[in-house]
N, C-alpha and C positions, 0 to 999 in steps of 0.2 A: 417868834415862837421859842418859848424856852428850850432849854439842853434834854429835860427828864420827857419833855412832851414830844420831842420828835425823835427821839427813840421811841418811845410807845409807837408811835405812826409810820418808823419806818418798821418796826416789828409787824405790826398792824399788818401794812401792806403785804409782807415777806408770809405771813399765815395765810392771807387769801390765797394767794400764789399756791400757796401748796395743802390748802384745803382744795382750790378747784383742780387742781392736776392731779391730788391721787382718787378722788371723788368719780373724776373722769376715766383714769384709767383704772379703778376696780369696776367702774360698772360696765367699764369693756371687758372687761375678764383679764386684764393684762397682767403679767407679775412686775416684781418688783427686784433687782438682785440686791436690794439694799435689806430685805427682806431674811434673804439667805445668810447674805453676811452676819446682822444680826444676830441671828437667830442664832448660829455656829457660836459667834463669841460668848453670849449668853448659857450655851448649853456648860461652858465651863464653869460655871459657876454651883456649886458641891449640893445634893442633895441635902446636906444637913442644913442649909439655911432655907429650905422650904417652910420652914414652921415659921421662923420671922417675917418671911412674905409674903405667909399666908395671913398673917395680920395686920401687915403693909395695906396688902390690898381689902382689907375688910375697914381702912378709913376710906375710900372710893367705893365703895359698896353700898346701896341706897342707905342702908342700916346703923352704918358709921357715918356718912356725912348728915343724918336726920340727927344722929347723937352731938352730934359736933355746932351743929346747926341752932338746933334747941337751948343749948349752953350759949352761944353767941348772941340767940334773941332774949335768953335771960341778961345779959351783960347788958346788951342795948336799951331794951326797956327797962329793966329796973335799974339799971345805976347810971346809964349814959343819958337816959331820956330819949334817946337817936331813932324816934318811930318811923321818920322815914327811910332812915338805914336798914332797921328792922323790916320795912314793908319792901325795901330796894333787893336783898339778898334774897329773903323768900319767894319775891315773883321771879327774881332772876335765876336762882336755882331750879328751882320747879318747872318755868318755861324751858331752861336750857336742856332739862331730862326728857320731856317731851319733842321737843326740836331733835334730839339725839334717836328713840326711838321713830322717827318719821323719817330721817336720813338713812336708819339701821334698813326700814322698811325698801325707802325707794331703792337704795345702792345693790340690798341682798347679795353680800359678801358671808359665805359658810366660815364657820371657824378651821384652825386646825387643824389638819387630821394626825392628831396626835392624842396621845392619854392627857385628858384636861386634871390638872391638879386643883385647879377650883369648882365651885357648883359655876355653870353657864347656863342658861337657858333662854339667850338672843340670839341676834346677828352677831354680824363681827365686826362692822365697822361704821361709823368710827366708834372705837374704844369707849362707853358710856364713863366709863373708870379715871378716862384722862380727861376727859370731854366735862363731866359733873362736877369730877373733882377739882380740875383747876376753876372752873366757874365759883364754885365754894369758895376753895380758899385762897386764891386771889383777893376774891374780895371783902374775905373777911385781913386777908395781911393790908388791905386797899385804908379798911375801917380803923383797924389797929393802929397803922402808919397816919390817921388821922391825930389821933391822938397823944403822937409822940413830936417829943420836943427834939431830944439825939436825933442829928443824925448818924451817930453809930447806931443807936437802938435801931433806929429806920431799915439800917441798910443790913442787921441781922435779920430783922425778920423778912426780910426780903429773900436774903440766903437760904435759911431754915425753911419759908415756904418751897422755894425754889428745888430744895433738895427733898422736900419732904413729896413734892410732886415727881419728881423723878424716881425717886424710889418706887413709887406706885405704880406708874407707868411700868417701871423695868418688870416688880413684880408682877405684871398682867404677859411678859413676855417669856418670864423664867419657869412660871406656872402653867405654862403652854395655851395660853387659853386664846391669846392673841397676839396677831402679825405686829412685826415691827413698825408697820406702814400702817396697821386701827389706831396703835399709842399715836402716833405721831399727826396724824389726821385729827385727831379727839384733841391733841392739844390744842394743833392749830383753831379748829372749829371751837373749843371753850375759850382760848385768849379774843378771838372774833368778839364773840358773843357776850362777853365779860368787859371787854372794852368799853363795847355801845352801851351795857348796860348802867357802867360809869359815868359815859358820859347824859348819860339820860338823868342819873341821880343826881350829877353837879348840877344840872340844869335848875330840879326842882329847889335842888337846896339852894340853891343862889335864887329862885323866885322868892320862894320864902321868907328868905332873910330880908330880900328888898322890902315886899310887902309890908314885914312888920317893923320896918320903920318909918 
């Protein structure tokens, strides 16, 4: 097994872990103090940077990751040719947003009880925002890194995705909208779901390539 693939699997693993453990104990009603802590360190963070993450979290917002989305399947199809890449991201985003609103349903975890600085109008967990968004753009940095020769180039966009998720995440916590332990569950449950769906796309793409030769 290569070095890059048993990271992924032992990451892999370390997400179920802790998709089934906090899945389990919100739907037991339990808290979290990992929660509290959070949430304290976060509050220090200055009302004046609320306007930047409120734009933060409007690329995790069905409306920015559909804008971000649309530009990727323009790149694919018209200049990559990459249709099944194209066809890999859009079932995979769109199923993972639905799988997210069915988990929101079963768990019925309440938001907050704080002044929400963004619009909400779901559940609370997991996180749709961490959950969507890393599904997105994972695998559009998954797509991109296909294409690249660097591995410097590789391993910035890896960074920049990396950070560009995290920032999203935080601002869904700074914006009061959601627990430490929705961001953190949403990741876990989008890297799950972003995984398989990788490995579902190398699959085809490796049939096909055989096929046509």
């Amino acid at each position: 097994m290569k070095k890059g693939n048993r990271y992924t699997y032992l990451i892999l693993g370390f997400a179920i872990l802790i998709a089934i453990y906090t899945s389990i104990k919100i739907a037991a009603k339990q808290t979290f103090w990992l929660d509290d802590k959070l949430a304290d360190l976060f509050a220090y963070v200055p009302d004046t940077y609320n306007p930047f993450f409120l734009l933060l979290t409007e690329l995790g917002d069905k409306k920015g990751i559909g804008i971000v989305a649309l530009i990727v399947l323009g790149w694919l199809l018209l200049i990559k040719r990459n249709f099944l890449g194209a066809a890999a991201i859009t079932l995979s985003v769109a199923l993972g947003n639905e799988v997210n609103k069915l988990l929101k349903d079963l768990i019925s975890r309440q938001r907050p009880d704080l002044d929400h600085l963004a619009h909400v109008d779901s559940l609370s967990f997991p996180s749709g925002h961490a959950m969507v968004g890393l599904i997105c753009y994972f695998f559009i940095a998954y797509l991109v890194i296909e294409e690249l020769k660097s591995a410097t180039a590789k391993k910035l966009v890896i960074q920049l995705t990396a950070l560009l998720l995290l920032l999203i995440g935080a601002s869904r916590i700074i914006l009061q909208v959601h627990y430490p332990t929705d961001v953190i569950g949403g990741f876990a449950f989008g890297y799950i779901w972003v995984i398989f769906s990788i490995i579902i796309y190398k699959f085809f793409k490796k049939k096909l390539k055989y096929n046509r030769k």
